[in-house]
Backbone as JSON, one array per atom type, in Angstrom:
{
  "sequence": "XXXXXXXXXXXXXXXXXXXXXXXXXXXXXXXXXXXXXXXXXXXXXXXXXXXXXXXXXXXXXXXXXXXXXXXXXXXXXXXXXXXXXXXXXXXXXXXXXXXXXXX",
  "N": [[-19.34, 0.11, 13.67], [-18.68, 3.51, 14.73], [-19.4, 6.51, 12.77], [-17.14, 7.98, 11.32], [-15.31, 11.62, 10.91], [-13.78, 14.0, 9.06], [-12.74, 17.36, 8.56], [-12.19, 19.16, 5.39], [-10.36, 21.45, 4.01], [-9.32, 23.35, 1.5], [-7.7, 25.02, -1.08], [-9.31, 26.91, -1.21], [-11.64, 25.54, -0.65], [-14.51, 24.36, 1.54], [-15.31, 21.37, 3.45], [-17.13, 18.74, 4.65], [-16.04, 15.48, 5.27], [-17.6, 12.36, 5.72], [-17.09, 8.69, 6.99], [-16.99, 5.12, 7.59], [-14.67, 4.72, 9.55], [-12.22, 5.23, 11.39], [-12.11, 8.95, 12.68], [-9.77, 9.87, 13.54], [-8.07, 8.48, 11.6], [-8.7, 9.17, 9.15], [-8.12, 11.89, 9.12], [-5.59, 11.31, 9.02], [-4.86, 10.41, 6.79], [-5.98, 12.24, 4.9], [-4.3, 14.61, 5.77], [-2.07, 13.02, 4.41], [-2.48, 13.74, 1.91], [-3.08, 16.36, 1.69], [-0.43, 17.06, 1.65], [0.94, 16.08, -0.33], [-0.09, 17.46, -2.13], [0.48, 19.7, -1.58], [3.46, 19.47, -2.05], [3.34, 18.92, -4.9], [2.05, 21.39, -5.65], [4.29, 22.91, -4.81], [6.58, 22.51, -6.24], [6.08, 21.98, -9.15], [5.18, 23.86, -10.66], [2.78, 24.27, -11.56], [-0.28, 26.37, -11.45], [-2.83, 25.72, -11.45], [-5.78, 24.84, -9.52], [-7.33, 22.48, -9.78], [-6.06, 21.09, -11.54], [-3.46, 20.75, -9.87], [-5.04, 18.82, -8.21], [-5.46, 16.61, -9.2], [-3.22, 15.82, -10.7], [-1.46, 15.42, -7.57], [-2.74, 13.28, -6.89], [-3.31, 11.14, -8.72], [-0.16, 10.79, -8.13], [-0.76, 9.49, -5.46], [-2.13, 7.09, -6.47], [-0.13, 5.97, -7.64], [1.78, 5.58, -5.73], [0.17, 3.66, -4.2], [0.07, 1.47, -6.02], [2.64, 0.95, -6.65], [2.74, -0.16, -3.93], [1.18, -1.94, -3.56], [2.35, -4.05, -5.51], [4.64, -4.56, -4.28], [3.57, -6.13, -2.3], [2.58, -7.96, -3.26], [4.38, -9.23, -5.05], [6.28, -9.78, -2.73], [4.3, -12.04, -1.35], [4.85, -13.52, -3.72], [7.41, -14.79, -3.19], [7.03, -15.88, -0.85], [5.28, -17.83, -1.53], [6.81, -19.32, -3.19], [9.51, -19.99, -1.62], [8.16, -21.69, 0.79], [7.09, -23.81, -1.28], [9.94, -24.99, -1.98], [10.79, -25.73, 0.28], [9.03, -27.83, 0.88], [10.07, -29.43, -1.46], [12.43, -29.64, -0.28], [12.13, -31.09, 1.86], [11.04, -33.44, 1.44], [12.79, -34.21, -0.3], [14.97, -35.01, 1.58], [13.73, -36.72, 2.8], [13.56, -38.7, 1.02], [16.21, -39.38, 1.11], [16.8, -40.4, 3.48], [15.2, -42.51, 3.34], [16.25, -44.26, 1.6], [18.96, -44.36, 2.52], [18.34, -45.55, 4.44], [17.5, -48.3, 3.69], [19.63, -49.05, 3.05], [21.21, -49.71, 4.72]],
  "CA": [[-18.3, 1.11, 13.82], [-18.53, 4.92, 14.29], [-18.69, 7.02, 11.64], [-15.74, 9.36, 11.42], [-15.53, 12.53, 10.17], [-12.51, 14.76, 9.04], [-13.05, 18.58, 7.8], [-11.4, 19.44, 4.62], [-10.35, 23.25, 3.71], [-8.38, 22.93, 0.12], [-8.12, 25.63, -2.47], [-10.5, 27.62, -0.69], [-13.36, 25.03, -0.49], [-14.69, 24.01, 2.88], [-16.13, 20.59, 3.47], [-16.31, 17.65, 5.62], [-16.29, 14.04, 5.05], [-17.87, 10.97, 6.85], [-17.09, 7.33, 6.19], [-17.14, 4.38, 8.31], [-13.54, 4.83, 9.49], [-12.01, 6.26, 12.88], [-11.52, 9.93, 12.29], [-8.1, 10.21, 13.45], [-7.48, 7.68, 10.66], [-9.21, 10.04, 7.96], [-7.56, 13.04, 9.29], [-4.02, 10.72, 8.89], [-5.11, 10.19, 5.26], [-6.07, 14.11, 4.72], [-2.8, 15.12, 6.14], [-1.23, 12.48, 3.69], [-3.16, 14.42, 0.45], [-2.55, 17.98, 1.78], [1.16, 17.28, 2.33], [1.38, 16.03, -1.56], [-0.97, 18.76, -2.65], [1.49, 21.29, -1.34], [4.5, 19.39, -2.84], [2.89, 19.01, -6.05], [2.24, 22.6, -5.89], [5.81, 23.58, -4.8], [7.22, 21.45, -7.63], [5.28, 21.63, -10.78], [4.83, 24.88, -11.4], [0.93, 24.61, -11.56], [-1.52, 27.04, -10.9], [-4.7, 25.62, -11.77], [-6.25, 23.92, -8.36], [-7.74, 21.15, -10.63], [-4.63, 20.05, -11.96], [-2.79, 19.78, -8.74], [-5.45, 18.0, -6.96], [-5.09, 15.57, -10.11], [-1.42, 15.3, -10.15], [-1.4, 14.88, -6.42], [-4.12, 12.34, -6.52], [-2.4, 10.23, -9.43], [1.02, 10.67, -7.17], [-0.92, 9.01, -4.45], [-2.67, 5.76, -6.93], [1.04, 5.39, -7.91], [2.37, 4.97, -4.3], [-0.17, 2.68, -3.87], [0.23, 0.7, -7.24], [3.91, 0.57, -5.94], [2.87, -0.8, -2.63], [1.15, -3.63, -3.67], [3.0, -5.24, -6.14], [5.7, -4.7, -3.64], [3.04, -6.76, -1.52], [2.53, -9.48, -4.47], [6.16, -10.05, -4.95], [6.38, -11.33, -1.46], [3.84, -13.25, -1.48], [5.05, -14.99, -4.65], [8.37, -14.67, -2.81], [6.74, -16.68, 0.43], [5.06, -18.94, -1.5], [8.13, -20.26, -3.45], [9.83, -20.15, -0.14], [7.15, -22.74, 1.1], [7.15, -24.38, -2.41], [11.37, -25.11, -1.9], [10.77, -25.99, 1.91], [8.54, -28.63, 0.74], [10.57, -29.74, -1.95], [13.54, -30.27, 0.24], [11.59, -32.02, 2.79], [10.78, -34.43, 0.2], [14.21, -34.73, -0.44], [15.74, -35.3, 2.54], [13.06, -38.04, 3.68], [13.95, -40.05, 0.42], [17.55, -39.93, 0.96], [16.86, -41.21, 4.38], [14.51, -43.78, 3.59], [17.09, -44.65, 1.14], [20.11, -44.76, 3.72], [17.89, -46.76, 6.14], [17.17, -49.59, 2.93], [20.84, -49.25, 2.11], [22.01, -50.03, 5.81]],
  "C": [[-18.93, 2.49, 13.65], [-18.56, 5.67, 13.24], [-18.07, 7.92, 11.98], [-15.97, 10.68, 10.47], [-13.8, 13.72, 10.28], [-13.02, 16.43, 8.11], [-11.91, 18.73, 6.68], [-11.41, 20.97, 3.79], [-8.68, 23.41, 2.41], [-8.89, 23.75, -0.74], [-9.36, 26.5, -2.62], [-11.74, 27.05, -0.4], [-12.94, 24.63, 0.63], [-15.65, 22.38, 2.7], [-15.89, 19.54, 4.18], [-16.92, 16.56, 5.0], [-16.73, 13.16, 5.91], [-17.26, 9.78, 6.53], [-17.1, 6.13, 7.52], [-15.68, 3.86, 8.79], [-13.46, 5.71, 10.76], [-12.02, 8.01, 12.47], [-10.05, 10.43, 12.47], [-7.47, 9.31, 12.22], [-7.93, 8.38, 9.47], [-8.74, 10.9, 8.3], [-5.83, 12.31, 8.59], [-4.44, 10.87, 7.14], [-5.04, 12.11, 4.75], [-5.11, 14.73, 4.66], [-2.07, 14.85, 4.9], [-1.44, 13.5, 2.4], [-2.74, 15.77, 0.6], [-1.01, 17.79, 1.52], [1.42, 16.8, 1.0], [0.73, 16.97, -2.8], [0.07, 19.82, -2.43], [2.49, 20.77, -1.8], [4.34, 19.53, -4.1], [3.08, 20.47, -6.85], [3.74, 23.69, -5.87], [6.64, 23.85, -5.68], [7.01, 21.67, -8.96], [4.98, 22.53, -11.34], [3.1, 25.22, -12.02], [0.42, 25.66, -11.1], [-3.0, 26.77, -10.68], [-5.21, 24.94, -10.05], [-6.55, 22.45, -8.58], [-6.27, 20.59, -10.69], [-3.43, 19.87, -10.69], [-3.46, 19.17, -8.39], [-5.29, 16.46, -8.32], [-3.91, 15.09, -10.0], [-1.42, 14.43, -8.62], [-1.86, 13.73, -6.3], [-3.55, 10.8, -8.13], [-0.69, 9.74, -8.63], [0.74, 9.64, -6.1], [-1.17, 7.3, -5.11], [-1.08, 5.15, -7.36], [1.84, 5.01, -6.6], [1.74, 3.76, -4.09], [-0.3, 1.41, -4.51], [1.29, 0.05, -6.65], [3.69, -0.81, -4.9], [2.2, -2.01, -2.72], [1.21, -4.26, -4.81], [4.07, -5.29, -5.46], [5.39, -6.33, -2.73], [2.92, -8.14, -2.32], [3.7, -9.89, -4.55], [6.64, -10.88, -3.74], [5.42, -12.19, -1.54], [4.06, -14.28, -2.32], [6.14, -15.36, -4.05], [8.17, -15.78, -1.54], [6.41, -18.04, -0.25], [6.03, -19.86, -2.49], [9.67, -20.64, -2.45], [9.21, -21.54, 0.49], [7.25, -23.41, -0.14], [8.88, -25.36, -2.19], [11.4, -25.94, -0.6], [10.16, -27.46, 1.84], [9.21, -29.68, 0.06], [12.19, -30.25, -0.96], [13.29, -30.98, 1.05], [11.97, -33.36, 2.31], [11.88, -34.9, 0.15], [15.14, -35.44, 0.55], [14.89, -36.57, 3.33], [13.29, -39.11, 2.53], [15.27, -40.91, 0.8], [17.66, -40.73, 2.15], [16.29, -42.49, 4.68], [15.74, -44.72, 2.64], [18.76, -45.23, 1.65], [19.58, -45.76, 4.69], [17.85, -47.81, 4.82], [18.81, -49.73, 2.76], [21.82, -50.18, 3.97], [21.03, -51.29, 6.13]]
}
């Protein structure tokens, strides 16, 4: 893969990033950080630069904390789904082996 590259201009610093990632997909990310960097800042009454890009940047590990135990819950959610599915299988082939011995 490509490496990508996205420029970043925050708080007066200039700098660009690479990583092994499309760049329109590191620019999407960038966007995401500026756009809670400037709420942060809207919001919070900060001045320092540090401490928004902190805030912001804790704002973001908590979205993503969020997002996957949202992601774990289904899966425990699927696999007791499948767990139940199995279990009634089960069930429904005794009662029938049981109706066929009974007839």
């Amino acid at each position: 893969m490509a490496r990508g590259r996205v420029s970043v201009q925050i708080f007066g610093t200039s700098f660009e990033i690479q990583a092994d990632e499309r760049s329109d997909y590191l620019q999407q990310l960038y966007n995401k950080y500026t756009a809670v960097v400037e709420e942060v800042r809207s919001t919070s009454g900060l001045d320092d630069p540090l401490k928004i890009s902190v805030v912001a940047g804790i704002l973001l590990a908590d979205e993503l904390e969020k997002n996957s135990n949202r992601h774990e819950e289904k899966s425990e959610e699927n696999l007791n789904i499948e767990q139940l599915d199995m279990s009634t299988e089960r069930m429904i082939a005794a009662l029938d082996e049981a109706i066929d011995e009974a007839l």
